[in-house]
PyMOL Python script that loads the backbone (N, CA, C, O; Angstrom):
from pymol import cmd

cmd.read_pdbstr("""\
ATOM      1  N   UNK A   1       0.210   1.865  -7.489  1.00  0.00           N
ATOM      2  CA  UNK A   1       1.277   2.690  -7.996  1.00  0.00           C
ATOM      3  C   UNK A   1       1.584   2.351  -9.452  1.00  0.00           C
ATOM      4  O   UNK A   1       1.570   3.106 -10.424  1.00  0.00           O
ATOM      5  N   UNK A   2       1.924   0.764  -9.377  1.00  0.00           N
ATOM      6  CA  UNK A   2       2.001   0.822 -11.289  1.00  0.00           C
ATOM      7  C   UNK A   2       0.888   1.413 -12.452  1.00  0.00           C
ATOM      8  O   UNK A   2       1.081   1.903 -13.565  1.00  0.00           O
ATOM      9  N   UNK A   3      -0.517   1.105 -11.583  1.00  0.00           N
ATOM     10  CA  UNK A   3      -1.686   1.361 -12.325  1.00  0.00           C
ATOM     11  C   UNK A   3      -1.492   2.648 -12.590  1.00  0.00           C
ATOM     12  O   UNK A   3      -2.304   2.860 -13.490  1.00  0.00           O
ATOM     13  N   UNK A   4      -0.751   3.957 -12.310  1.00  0.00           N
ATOM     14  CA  UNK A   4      -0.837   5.343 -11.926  1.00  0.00           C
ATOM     15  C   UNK A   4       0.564   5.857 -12.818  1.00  0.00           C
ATOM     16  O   UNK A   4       0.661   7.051 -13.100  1.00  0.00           O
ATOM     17  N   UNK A   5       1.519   4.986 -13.193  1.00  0.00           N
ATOM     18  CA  UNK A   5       3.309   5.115 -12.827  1.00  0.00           C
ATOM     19  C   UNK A   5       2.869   6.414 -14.502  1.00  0.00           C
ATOM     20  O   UNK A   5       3.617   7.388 -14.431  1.00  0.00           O
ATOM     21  N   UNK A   6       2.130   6.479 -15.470  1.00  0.00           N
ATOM     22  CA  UNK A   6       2.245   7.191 -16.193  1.00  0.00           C
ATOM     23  C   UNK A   6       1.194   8.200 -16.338  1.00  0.00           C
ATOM     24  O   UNK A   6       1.131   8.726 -17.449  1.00  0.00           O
ATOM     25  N   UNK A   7       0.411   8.555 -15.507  1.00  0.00           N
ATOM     26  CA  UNK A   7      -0.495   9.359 -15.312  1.00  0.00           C
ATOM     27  C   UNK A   7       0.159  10.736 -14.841  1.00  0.00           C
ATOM     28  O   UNK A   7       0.676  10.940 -13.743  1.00  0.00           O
ATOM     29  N   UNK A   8       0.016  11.752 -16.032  1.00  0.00           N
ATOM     30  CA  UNK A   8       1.191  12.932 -15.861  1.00  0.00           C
ATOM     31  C   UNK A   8       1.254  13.696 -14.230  1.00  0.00           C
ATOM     32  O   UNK A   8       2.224  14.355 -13.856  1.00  0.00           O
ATOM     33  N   UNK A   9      -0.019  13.441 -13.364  1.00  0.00           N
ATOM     34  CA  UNK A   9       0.529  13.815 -12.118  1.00  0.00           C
ATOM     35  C   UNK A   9       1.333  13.151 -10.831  1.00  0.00           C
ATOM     36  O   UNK A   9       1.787  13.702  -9.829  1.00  0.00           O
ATOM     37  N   UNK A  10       1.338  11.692 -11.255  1.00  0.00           N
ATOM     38  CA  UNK A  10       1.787  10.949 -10.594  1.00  0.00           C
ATOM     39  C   UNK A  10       2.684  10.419 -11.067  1.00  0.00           C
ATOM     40  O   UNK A  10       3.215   9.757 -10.175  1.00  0.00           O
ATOM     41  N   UNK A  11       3.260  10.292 -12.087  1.00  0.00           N
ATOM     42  CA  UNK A  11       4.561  10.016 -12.367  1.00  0.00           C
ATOM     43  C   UNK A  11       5.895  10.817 -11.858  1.00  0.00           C
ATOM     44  O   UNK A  11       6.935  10.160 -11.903  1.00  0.00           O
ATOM     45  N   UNK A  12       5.979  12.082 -11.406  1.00  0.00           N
ATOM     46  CA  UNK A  12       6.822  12.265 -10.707  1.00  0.00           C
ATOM     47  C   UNK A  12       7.163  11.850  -9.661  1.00  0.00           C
ATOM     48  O   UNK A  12       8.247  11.959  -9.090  1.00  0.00           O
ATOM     49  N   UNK A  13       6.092  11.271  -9.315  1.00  0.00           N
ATOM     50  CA  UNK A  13       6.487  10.450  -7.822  1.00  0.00           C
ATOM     51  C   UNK A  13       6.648   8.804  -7.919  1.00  0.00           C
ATOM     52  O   UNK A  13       6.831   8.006  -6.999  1.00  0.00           O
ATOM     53  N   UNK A  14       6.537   8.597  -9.141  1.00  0.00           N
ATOM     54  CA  UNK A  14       7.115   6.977  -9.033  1.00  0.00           C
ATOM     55  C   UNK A  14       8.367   6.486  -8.843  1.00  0.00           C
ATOM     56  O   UNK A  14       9.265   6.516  -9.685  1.00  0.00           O
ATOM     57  N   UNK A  15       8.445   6.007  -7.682  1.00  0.00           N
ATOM     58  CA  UNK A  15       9.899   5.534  -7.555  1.00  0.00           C
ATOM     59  C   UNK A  15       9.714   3.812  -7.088  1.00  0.00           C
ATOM     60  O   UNK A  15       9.611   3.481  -5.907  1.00  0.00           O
ATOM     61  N   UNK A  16       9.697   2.961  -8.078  1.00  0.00           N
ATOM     62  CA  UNK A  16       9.179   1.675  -7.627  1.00  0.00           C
ATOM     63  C   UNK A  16       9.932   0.842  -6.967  1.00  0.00           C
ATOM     64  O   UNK A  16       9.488  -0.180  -6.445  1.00  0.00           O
ATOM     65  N   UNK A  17      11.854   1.410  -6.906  1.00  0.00           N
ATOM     66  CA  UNK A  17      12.348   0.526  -6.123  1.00  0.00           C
ATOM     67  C   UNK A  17      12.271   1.223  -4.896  1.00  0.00           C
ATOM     68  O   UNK A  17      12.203   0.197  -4.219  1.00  0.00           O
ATOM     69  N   UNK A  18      12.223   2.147  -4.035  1.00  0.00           N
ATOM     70  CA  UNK A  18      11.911   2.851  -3.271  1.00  0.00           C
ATOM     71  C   UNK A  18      10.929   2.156  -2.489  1.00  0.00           C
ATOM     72  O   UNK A  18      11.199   1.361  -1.588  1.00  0.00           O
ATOM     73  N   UNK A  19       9.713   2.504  -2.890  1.00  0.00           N
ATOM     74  CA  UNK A  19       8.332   2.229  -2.648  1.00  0.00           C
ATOM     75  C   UNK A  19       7.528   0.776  -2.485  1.00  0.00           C
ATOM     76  O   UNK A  19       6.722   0.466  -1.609  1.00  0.00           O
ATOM     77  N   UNK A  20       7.966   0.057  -3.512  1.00  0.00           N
ATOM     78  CA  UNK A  20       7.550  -1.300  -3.549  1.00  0.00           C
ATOM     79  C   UNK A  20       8.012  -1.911  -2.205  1.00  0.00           C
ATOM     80  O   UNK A  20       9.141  -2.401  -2.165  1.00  0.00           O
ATOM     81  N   UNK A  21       7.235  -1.920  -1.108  1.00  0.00           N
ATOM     82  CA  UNK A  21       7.984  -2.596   0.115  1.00  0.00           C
ATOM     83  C   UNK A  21       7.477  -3.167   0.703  1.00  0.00           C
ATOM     84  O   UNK A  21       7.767  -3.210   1.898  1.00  0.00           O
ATOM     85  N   UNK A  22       6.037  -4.207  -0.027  1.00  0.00           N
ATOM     86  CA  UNK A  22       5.561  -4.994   0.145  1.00  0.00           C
ATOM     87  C   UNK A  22       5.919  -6.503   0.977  1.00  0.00           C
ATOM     88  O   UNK A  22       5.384  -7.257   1.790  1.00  0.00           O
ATOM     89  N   UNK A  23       6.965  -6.404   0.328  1.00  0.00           N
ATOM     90  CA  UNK A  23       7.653  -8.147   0.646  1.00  0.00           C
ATOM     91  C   UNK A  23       8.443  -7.645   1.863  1.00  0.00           C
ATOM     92  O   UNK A  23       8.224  -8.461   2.757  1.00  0.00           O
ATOM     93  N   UNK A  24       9.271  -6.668   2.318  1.00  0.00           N
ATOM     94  CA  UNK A  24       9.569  -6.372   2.883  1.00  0.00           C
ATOM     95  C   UNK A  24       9.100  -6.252   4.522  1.00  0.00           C
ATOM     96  O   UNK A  24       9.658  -6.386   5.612  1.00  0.00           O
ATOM     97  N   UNK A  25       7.728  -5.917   4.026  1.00  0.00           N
ATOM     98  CA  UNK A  25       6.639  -5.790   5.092  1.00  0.00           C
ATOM     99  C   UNK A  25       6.515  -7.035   5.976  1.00  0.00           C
ATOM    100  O   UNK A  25       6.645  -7.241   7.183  1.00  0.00           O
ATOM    101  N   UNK A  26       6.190  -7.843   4.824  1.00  0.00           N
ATOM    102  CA  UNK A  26       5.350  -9.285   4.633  1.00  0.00           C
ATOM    103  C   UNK A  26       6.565  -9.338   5.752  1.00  0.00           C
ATOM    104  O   UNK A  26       6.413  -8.906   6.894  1.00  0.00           O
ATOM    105  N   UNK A  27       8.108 -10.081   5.142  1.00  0.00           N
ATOM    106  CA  UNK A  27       8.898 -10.107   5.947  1.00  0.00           C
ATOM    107  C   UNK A  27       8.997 -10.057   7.756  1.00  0.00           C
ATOM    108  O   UNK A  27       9.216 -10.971   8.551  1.00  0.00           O
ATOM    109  N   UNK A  28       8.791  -8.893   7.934  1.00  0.00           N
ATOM    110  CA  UNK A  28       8.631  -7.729   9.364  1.00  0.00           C
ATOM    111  C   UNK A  28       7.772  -8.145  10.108  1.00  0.00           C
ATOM    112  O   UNK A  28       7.771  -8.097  11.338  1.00  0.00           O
ATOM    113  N   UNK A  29       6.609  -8.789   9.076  1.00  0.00           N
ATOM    114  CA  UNK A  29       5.315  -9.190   9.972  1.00  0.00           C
ATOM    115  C   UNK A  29       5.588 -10.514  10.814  1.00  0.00           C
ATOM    116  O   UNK A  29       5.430 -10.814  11.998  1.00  0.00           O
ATOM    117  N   UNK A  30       6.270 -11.453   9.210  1.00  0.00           N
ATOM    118  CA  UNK A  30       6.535 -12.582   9.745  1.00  0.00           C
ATOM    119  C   UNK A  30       7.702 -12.758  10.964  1.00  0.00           C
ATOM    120  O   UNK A  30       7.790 -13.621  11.838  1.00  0.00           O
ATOM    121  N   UNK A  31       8.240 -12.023  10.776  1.00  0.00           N
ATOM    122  CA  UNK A  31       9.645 -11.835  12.197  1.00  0.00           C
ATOM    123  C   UNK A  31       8.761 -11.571  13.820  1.00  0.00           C
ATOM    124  O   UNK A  31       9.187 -12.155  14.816  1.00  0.00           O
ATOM    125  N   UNK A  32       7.610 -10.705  13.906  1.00  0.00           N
ATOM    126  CA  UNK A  32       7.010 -10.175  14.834  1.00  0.00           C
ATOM    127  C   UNK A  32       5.639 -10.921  14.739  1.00  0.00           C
ATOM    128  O   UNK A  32       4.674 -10.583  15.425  1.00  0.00           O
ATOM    129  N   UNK A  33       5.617 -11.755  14.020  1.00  0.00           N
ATOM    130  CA  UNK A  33       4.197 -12.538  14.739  1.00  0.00           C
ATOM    131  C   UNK A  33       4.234 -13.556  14.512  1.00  0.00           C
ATOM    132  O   UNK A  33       3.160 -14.073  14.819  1.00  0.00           O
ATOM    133  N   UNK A  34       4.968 -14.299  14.074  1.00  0.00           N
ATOM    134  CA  UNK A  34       5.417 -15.533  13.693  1.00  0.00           C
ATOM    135  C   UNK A  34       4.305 -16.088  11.286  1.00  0.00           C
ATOM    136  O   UNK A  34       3.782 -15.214  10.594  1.00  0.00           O
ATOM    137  N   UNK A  35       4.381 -17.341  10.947  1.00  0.00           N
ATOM    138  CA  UNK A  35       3.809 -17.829   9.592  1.00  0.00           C
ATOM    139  C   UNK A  35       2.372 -17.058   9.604  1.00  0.00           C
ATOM    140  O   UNK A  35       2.140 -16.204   8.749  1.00  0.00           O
ATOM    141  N   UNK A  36       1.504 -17.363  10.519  1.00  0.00           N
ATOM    142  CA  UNK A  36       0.137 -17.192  10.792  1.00  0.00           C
ATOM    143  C   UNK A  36       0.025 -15.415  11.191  1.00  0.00           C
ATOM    144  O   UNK A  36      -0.675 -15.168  12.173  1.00  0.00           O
ATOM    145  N   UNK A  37       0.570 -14.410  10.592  1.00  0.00           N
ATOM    146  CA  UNK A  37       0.532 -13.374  10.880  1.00  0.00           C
ATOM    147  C   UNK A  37      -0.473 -12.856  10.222  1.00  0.00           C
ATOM    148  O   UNK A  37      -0.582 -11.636  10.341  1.00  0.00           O
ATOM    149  N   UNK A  38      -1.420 -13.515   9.415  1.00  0.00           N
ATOM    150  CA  UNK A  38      -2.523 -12.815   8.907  1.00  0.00           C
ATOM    151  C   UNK A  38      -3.633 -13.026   9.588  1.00  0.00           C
ATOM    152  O   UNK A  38      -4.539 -12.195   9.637  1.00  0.00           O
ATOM    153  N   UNK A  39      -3.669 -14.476  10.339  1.00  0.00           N
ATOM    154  CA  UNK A  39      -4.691 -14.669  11.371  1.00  0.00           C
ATOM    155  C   UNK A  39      -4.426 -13.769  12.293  1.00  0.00           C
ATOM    156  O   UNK A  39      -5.386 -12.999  12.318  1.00  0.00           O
ATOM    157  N   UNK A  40      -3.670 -13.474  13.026  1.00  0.00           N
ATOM    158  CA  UNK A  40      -3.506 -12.992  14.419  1.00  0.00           C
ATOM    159  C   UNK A  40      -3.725 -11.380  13.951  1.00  0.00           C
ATOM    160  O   UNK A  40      -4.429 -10.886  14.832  1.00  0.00           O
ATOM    161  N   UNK A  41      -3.533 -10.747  13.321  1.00  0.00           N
ATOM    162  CA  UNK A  41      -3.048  -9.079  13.200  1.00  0.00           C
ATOM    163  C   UNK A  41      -4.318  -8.777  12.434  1.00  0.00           C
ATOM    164  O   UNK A  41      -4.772  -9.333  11.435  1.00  0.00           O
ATOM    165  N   UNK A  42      -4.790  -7.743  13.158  1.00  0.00           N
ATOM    166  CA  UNK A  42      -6.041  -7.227  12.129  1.00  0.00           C
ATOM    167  C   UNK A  42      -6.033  -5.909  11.817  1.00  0.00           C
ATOM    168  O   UNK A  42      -5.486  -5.318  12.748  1.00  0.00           O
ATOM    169  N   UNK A  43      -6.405  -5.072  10.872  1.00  0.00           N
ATOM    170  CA  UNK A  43      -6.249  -3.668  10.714  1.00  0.00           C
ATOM    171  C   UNK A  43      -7.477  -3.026  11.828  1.00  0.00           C
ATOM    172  O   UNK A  43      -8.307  -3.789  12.321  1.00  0.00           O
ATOM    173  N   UNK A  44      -7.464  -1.424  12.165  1.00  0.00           N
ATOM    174  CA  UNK A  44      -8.529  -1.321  13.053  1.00  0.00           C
ATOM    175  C   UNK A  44      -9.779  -0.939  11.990  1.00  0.00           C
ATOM    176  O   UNK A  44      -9.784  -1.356  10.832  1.00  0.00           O
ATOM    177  N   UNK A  45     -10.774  -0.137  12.521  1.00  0.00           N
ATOM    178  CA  UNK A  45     -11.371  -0.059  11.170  1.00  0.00           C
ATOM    179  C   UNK A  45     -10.980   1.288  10.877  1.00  0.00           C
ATOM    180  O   UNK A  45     -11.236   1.693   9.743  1.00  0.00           O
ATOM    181  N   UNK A  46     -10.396   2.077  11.698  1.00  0.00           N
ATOM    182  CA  UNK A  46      -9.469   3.197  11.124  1.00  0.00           C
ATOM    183  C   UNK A  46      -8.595   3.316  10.251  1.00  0.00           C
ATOM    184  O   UNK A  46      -8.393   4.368   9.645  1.00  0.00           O
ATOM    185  N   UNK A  47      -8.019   2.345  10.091  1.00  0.00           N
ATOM    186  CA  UNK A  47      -6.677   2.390   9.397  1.00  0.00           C
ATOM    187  C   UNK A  47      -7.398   1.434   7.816  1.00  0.00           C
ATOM    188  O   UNK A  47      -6.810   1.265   6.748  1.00  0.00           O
ATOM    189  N   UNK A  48      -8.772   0.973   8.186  1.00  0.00           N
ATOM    190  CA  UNK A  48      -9.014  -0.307   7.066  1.00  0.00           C
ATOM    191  C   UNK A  48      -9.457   1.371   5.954  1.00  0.00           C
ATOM    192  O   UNK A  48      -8.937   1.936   4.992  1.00  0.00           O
ATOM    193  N   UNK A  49     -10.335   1.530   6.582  1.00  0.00           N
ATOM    194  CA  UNK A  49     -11.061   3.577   6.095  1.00  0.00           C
ATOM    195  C   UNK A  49     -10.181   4.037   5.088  1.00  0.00           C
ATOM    196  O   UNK A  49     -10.443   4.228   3.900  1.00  0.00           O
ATOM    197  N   UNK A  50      -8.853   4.232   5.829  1.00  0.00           N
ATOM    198  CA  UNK A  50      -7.429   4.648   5.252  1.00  0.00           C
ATOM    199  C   UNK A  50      -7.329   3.618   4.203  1.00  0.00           C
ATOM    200  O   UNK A  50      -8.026   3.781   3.202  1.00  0.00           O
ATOM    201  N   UNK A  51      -6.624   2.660   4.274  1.00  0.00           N
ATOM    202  CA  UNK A  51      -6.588   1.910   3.050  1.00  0.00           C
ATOM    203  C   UNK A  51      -7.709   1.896   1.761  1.00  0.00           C
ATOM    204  O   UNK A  51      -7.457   1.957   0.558  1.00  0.00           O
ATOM    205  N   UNK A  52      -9.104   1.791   2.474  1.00  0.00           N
ATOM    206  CA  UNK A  52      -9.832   1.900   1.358  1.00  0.00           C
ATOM    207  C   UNK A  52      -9.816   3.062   0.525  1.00  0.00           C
ATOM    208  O   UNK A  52      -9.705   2.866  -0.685  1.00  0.00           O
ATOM    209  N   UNK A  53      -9.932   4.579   1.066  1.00  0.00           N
ATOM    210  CA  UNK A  53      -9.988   5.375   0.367  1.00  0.00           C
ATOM    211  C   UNK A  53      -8.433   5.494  -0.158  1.00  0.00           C
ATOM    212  O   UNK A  53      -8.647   6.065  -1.227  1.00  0.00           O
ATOM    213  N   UNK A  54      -7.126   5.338  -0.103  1.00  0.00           N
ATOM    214  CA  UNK A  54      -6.536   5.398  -0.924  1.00  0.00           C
ATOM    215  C   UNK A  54      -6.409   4.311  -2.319  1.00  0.00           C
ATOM    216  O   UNK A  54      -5.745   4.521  -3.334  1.00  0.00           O
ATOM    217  N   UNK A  55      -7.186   3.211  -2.035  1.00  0.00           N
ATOM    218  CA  UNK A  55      -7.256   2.501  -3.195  1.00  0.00           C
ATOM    219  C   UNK A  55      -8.021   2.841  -4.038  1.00  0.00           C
ATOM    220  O   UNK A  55      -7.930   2.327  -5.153  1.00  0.00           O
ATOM    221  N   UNK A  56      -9.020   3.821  -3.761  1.00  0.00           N
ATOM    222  CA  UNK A  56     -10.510   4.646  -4.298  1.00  0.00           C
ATOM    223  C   UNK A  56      -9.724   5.694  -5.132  1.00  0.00           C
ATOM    224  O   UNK A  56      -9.774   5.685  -6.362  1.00  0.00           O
ATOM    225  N   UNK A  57      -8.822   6.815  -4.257  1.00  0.00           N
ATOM    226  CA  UNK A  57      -8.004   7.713  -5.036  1.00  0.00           C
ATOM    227  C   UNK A  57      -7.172   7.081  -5.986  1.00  0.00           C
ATOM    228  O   UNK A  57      -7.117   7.561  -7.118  1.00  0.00           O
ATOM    229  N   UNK A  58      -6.423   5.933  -5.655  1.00  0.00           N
ATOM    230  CA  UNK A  58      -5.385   5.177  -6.918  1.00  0.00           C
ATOM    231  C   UNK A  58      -6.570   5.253  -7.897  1.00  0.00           C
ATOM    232  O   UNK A  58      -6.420   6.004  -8.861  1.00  0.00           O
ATOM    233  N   UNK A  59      -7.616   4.644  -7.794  1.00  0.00           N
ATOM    234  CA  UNK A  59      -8.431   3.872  -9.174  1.00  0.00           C
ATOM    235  C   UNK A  59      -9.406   5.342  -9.610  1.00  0.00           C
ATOM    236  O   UNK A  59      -9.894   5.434 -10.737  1.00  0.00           O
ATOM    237  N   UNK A  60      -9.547   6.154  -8.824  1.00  0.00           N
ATOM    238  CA  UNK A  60     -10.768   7.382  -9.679  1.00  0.00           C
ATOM    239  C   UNK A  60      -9.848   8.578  -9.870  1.00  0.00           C
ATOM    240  O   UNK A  60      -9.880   9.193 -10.935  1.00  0.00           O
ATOM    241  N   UNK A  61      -8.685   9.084  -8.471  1.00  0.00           N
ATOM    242  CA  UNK A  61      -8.634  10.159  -8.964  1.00  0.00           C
ATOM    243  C   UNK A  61      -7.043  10.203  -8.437  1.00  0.00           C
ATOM    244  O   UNK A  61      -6.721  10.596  -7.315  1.00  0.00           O
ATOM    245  N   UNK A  62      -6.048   9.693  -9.529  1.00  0.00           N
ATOM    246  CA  UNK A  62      -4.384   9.419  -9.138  1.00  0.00           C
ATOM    247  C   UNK A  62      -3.961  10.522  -9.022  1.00  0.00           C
ATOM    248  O   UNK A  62      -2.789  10.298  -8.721  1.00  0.00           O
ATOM    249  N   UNK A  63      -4.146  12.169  -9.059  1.00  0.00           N
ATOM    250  CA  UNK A  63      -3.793  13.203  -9.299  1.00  0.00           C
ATOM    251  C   UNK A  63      -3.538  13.792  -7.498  1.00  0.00           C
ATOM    252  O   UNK A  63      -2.701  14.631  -7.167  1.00  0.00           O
ATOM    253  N   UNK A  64      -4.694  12.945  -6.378  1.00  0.00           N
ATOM    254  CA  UNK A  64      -4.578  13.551  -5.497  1.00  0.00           C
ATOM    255  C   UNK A  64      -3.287  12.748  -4.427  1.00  0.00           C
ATOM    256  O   UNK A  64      -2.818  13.194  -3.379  1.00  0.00           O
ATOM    257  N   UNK A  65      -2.911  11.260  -5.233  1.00  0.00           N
ATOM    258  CA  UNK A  65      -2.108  10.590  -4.674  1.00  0.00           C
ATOM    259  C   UNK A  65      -0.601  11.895  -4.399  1.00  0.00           C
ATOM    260  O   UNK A  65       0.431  11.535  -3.832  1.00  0.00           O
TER     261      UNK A  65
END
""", "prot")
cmd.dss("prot")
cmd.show_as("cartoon", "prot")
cmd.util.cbc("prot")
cmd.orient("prot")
């Protein structure tokens, strides 16, 4: 999102306090799986698919974000 925050099609949609909800996450995880929540929790490879291609659209083409 920062990489994108001035790219004239995606800047209307930057809202970084909104959005940034990273730590937040982190947080949620750690409440529901205890420190070691990165060992135990795995993405499926469905959802990994998903992640990759939106990191593909952030970095080639921010317009479709």
């Amino acid at each position: 999102m920062d990489r994108n925050k001035d790219h004239p099609a995606f800047a209307p949609l930057y809202f970084p306090t909104e959005l940034h909800r990273k730590a937040a996450l982190i947080k949620d995880m750690k409440y529901f799986f205890g420190e070691n929540w990165e060992e135990q929790v795995k993405c499926s490879e469905a959802a990994q698919k998903y992640v990759d291609r939106i990191h593909y659209v952030g970095q080639n083409e921010p317009e479709l974000l």
